[in-house]
C-alpha positions as CSV (number, residue, x, y, z in Angstrom):
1,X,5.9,-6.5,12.1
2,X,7.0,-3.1,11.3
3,X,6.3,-0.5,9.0
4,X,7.3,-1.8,5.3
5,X,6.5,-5.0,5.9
6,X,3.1,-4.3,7.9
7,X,1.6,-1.9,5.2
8,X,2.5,-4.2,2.9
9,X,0.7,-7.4,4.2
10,X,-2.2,-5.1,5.3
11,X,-2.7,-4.2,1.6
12,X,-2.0,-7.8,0.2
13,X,-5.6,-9.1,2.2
14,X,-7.9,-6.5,0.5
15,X,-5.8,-4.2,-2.5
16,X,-7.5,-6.2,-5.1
17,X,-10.5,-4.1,-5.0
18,X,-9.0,-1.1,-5.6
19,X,-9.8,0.0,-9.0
20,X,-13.1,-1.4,-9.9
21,X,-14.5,1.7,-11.3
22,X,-12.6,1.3,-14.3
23,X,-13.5,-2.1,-14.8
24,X,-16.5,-2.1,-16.4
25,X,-16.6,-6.7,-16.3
26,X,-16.5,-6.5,-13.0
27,X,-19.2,-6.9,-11.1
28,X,-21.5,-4.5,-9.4
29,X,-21.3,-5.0,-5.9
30,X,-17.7,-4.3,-6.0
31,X,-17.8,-1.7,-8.4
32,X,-20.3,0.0,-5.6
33,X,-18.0,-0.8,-3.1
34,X,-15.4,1.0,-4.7
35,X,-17.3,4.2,-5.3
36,X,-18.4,4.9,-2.2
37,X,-15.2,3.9,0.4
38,X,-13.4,7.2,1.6
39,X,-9.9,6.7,0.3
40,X,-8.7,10.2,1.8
41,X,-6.2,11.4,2.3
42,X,-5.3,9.3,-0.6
43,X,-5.6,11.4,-4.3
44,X,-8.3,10.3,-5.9
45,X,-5.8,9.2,-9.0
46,X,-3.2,8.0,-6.6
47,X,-4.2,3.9,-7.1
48,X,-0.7,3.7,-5.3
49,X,-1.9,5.2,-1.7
50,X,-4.8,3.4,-2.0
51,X,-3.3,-0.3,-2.8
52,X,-1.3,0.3,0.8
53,X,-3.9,2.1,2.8
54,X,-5.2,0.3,5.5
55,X,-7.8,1.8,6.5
56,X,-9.8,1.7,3.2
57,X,-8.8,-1.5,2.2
58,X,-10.3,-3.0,5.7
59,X,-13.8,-0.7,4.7
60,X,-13.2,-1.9,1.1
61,X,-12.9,-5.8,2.2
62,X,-15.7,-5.4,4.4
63,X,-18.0,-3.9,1.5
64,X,-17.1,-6.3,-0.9
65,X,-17.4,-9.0,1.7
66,X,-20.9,-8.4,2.2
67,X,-21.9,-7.2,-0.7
68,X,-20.8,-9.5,-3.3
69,X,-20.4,-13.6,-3.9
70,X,-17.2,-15.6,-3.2
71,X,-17.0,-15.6,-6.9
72,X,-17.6,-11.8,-7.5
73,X,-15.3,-10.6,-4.5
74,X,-12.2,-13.3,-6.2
75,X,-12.8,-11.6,-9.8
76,X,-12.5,-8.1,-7.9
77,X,-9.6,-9.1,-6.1
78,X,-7.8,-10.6,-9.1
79,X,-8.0,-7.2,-10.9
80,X,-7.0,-5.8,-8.6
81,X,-3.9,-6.9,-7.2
82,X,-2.8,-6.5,-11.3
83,X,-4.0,-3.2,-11.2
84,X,-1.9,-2.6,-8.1
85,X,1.3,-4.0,-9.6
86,X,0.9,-1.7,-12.4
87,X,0.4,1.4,-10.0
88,X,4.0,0.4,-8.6
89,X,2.7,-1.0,-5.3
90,X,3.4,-4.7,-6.3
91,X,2.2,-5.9,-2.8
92,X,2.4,-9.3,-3.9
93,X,5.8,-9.5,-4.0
94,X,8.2,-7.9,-1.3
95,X,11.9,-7.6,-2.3
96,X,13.9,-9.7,-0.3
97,X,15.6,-6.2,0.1
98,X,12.6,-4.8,1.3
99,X,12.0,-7.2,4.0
100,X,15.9,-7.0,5.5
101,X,15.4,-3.3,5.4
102,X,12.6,-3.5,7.4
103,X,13.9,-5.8,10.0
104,X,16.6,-4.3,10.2
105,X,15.9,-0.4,11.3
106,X,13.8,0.6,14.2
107,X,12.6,3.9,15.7
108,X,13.7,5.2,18.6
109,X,9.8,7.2,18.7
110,X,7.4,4.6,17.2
111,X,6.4,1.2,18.5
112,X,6.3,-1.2,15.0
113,X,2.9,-1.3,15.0
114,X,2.1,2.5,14.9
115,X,2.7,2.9,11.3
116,X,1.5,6.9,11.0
117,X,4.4,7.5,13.7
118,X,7.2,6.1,11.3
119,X,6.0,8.3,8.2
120,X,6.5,11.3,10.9
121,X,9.7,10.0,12.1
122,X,12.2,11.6,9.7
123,X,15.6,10.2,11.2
124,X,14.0,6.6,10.5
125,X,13.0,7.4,7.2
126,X,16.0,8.9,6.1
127,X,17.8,5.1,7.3
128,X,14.8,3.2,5.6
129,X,15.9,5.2,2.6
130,X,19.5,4.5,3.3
131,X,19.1,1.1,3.5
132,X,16.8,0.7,0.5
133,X,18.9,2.5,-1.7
134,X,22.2,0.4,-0.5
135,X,20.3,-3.0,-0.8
136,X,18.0,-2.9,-3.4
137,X,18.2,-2.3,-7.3
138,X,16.6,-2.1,-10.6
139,X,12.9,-3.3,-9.8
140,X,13.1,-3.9,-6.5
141,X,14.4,-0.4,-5.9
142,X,11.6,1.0,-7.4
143,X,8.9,-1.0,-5.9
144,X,10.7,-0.6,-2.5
145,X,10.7,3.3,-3.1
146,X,7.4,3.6,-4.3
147,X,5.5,1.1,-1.7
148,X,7.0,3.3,1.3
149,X,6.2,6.4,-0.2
150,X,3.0,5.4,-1.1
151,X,2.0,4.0,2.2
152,X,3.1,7.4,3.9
153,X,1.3,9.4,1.5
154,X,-1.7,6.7,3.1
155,X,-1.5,8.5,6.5
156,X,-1.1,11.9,5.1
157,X,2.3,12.1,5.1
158,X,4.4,13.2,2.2
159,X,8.0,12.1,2.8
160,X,9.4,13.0,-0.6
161,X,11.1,16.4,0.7
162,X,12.5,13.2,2.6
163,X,13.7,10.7,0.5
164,X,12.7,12.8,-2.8
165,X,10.7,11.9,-5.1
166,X,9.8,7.9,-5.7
C-alpha cells in the first residue's frame, strides 16, 4: 500500500474520534481522550490533519479503547468519521480516482510504506498531483486534493508551494 491509499486506511480505523471536544453528547472517556492526544504538528483547528494522522489516531484509538465501553467508543467513532467528512477528509470513501492514482505512481526515493518520505519527495508529488488533477473531478477532486494535502501537513510537510493550495 502506498501513500494515498495507506493514510487513508490508517485514518479510516480510528478518525472517528477526532473531534469530541465539541460534542458535548458524547461521552467522557472519549472526550478525555481527545483532549489530551498530541495531534502536533497538526493545527490545532486543522480537523483535516488530524482525520489522516497516523500517529494520533493509533494514540487516540488506544485511549478510547481503554478508556471507554464498546458502546461509548462506536458513538465516538460515528461522530466522528461525519465530522471528518465535513473537514474534507472523507476517509470513508476513496475516489476510485484516488486509488488508480495511487497505484499507479511510485517514487524513485521512498519505499510505499514510508509515508513522511513521499510528502518530501517533490517530483512524486508533483505526478500525484498530475494524475489527480487528470483523473478526478468535482468531489472527488476535492477530496482527493485535500486528503493528500492534509496527510502531508500530518508529517509536517506543507506541499501547497507544491501542488498549491487544496
Amino acid at each position: 500500500m502506498r501513500f494515498s491509499i495507506a493514510v487513508l486506511f490508517a485514518a479510516s480505523l480510528a478518525s472517528g474520534y477526532t473531534i469530541l471536544k465539541r460534542q458535548t453528547d458524547l461521552p467522557a472517556c472519549a472526550q478525555t481522550c481527545y483532549t489530551n492526544t498530541d495531534f502536533s504538528p497538526c493545527n490545532a483547528t486543522d480537523i483535516a490533519c488530524r482525520c489522516v494522522h497516523p500517529n494520533y489516531l493509533t494514540a487516540l484509538q488506544t485511549c478510547v479503547s481503554s478508556s471507554c465501553s464498546e458502546q461509548d467508543a462506536e458513538t465516538a467513532a460515528l461522530v466522528g468519521v461525519a465530522t471528518c467528512q465535513a473537514a474534507g477528509a472523507d476517509i470513508t470513501n476513496i475516489p476510485a480516482c484516488v486509488q488508480t492514482c495511487d497505484q499507479n505512481t511510485q517514487s524513485s526515493t521512498c519505499t510505499p510504506d514510508d509515508l513522511a518520505c513521499h510528502c518530501k519527495d517533490t517530483t512524486y508529488i508533483q505526478a500525484i498531483d498530475s494524475c489527480v488533477k487528470a483523473s478526478c473531478t468535482g468531489q472527488d477532486l476535492t477530496t482527493a486534493k485535500t486528503g493528500n494535502a492534509a496527510a502531508c501537513r500530518a508529517f509536517g510537510v506543507d506541499i501547497s508551494s507544491v501542488v498549491g493550495a487544496a
